[in-house]
C-alpha positions as CSV (number, residue, x, y, z in Angstrom):
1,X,-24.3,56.1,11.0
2,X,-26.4,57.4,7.5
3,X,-25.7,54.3,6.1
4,X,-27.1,51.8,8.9
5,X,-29.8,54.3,8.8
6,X,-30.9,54.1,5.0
7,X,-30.2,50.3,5.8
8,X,-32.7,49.5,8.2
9,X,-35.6,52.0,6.6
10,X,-35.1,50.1,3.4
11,X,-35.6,46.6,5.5
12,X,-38.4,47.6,7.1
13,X,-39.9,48.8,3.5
14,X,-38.9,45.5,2.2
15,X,-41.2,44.1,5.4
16,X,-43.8,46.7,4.7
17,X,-43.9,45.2,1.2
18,X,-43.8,41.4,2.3
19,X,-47.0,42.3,4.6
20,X,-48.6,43.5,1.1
21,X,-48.0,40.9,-1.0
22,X,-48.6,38.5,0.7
23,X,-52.2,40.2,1.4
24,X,-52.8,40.5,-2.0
25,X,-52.0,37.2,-2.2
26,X,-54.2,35.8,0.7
27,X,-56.6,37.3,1.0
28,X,-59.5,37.2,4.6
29,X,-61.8,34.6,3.6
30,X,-65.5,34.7,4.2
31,X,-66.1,31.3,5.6
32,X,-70.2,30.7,5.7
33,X,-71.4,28.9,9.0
34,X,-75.1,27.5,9.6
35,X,-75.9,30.5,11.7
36,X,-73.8,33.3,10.0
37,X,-70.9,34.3,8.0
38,X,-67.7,34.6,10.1
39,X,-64.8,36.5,7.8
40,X,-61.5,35.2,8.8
41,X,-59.1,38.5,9.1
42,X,-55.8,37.9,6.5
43,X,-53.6,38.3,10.0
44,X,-55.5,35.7,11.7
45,X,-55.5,33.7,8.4
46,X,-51.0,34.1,8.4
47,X,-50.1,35.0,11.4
48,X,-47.4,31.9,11.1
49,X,-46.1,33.4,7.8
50,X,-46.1,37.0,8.7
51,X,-44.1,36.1,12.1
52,X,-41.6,33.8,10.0
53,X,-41.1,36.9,7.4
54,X,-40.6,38.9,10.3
55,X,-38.5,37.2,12.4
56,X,-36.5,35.6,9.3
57,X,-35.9,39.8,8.3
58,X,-35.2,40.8,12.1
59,X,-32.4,37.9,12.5
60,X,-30.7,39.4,9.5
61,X,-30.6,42.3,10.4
62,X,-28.9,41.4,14.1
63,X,-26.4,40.0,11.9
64,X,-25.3,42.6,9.0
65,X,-26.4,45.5,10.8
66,X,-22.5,45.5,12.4
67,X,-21.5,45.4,9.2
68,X,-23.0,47.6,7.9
69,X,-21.8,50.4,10.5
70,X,-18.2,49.6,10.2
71,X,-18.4,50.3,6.4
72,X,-18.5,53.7,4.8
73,X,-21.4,54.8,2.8
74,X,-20.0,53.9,-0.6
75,X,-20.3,49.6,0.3
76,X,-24.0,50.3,0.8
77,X,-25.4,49.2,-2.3
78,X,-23.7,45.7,-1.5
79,X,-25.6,44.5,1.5
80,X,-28.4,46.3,0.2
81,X,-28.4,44.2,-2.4
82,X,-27.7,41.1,-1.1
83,X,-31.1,41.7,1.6
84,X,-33.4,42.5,-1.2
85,X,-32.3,38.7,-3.1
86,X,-32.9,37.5,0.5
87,X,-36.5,39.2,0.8
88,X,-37.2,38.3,-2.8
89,X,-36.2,34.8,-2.2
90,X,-37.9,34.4,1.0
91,X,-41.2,35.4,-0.3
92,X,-40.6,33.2,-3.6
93,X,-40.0,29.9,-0.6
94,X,-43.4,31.2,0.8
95,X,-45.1,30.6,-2.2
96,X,-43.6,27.4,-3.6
97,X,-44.3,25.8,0.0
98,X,-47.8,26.5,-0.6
99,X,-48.5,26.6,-4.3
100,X,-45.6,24.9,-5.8
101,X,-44.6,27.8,-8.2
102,X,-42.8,30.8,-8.4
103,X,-44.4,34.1,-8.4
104,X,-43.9,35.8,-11.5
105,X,-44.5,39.5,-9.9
106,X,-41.5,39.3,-7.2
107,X,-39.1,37.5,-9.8
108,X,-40.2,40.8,-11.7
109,X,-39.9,43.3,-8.6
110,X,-36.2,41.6,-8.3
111,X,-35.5,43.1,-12.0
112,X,-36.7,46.7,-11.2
113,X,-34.9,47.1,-7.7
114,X,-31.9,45.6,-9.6
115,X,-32.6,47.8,-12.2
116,X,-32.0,51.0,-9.8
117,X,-28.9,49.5,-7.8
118,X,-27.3,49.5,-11.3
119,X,-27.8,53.0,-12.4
120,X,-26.9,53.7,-8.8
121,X,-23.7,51.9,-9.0
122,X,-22.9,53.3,-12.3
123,X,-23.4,57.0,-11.1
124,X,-20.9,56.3,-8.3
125,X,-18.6,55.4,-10.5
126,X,-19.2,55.3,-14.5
127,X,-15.8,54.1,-15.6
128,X,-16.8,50.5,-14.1
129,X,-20.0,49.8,-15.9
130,X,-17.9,47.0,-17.5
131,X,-17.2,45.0,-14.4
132,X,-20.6,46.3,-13.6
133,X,-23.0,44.9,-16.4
134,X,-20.7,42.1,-16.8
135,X,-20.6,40.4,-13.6
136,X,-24.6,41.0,-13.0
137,X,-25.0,39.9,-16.6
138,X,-22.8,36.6,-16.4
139,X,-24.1,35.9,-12.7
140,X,-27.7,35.9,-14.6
141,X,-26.7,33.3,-17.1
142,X,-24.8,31.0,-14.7
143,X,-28.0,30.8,-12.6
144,X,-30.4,30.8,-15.0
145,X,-28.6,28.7,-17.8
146,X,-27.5,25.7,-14.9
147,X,-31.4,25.7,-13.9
148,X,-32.6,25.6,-17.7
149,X,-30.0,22.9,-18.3
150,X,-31.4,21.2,-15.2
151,X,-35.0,21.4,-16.1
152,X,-34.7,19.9,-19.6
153,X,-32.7,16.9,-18.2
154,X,-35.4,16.7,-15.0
155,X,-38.2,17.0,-18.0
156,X,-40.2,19.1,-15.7
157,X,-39.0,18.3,-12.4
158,X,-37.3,21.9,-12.7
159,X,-39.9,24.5,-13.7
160,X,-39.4,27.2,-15.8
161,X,-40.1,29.3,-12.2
162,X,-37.2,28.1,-10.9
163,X,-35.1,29.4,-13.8
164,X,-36.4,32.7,-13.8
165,X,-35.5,32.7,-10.0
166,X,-32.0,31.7,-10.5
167,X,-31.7,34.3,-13.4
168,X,-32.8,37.2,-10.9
169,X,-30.9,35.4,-7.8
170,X,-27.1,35.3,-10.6
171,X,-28.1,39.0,-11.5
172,X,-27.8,40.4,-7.7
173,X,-24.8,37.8,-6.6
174,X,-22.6,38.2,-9.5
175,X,-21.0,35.3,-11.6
176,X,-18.2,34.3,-8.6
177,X,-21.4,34.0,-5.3
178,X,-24.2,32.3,-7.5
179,X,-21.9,29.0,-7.8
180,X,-21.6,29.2,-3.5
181,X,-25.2,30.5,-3.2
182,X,-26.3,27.1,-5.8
183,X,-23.9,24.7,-3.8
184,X,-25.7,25.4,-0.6
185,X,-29.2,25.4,-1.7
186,X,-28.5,21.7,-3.9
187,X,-26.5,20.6,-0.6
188,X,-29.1,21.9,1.9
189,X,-31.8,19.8,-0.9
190,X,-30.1,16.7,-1.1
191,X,-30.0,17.1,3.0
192,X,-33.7,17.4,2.8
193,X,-34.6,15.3,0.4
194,X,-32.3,12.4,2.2
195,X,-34.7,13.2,5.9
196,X,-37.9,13.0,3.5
197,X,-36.9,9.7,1.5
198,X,-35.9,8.3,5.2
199,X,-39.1,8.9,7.2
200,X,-41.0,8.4,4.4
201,X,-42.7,11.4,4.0
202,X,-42.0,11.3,0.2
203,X,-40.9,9.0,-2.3
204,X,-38.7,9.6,-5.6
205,X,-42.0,10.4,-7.7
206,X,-42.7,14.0,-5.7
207,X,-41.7,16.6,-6.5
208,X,-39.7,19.4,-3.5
209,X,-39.6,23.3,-3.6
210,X,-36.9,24.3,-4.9
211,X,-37.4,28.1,-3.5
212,X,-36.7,27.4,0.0
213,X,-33.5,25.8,-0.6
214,X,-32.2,28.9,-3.1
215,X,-33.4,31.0,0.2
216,X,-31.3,29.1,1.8
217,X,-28.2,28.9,-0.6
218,X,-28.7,33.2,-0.4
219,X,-28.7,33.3,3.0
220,X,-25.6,31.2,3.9
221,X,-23.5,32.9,1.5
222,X,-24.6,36.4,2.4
223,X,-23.9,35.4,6.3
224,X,-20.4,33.7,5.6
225,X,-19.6,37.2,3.3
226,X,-20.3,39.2,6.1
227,X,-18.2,37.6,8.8
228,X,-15.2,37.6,5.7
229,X,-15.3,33.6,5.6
230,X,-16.0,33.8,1.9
């Protein structure tokens, strides 16, 4: 029961935090009318994207929090793991829908939380640090050397964001998840871009977030790892 405990205070941190940056990053505006002033509030302003983060947290949680219960308190770092990549790359999809980039500050945050869930996982159990540092280490160059390869090809088309996501995204999945986790988001892109080309809603000269589809890819193989289908 500890464990679902920590688990859901630390999701509803990670919310806590979401409501912040995002905030911070849009901010009320002061819109100036003929008669007066009128300062949209930053709820008012997102309530669309605050109820999406919310809701898009809450469903997870239905479905892992099972999980979560059944398992002792040493498989704790795992999902809590696993929902901070999720956070992180639902926040990163936010962004890249509206600004088409990838905010350096939560690719950053990503490193730090990882950071501790290392040192954590290494006090549990010291005589693993190889498996430990190796598989976050080769998950972060999978990821982040298939996007580099990808933007040099695309010359552009793959920013130098999208790398730095993938690097943080191989360093919490490991080197065996990231290939899953990069199959569904380039399946669930090519789905996309398909439904786009077809109702010609864009052509072959725009360029798609790639964020919402690596939220995606996360997502997927996070779910199917929790009902043992992976």
């Amino acid at each position: 029961m500890l464990q679902l405990i920590i688990y859901l205070a630390y999701s509803a941190v990670l919310l806590a935090a979401s409501f912040m940056y995002l905030a911070y990053r849009y901010p009320a505006k002061v819109e100036e009318n003929k008669e007066e002033e009128k300062k949209e509030s930053f709820w008012k302003k997102n309530v669309k994207v605050l109820i999406a983060t919310a809701a898009a947290l809450a469903a997870l949680l239905v479905i892992t929090a099972p999980y979560v219960y059944k398992n002792d308190f040493a498989h704790l770092m795992t999902p809590m793991r696993w929902v901070t990549i999720y956070w992180g790359t639902f926040l990163c999809a936010v962004v890249d829908i509206r600004e088409k980039k990838i905010p350096n500050k939560i690719v950053a945050a990503l490193f730090l939380i990882l950071l501790v869930f290392i040192i954590i996982n290494l006090f549990q159990d010291i005589s693993m640090w190889k498996s430990i540092l190796g598989v976050t280490a080769l998950g972060a160059l999978i990821g982040g050397g298939i996007m580099f390869v990808a933007m040099v090809i695309s010359r552009k088309g793959v920013g130098m964001g999208d790398v730095k996501m993938y690097l943080a995204i191989g360093a919490y999945v490991g080197s065996r998840e990231i290939i899953n986790t990069m199959f569904f988001a380039i399946f669930s892109a090519a789905i996309a871009g398909a439904v786009l080309l077809l109702t010609r809603k864009a052509s072959l000269k725009d360029s798609v977030p790639m964020a919402p589809f690596a939220f995606f890819g996360v997502a997927a193989v996070f779910l199917l790892r929790i009902r043992g289908l992976m």
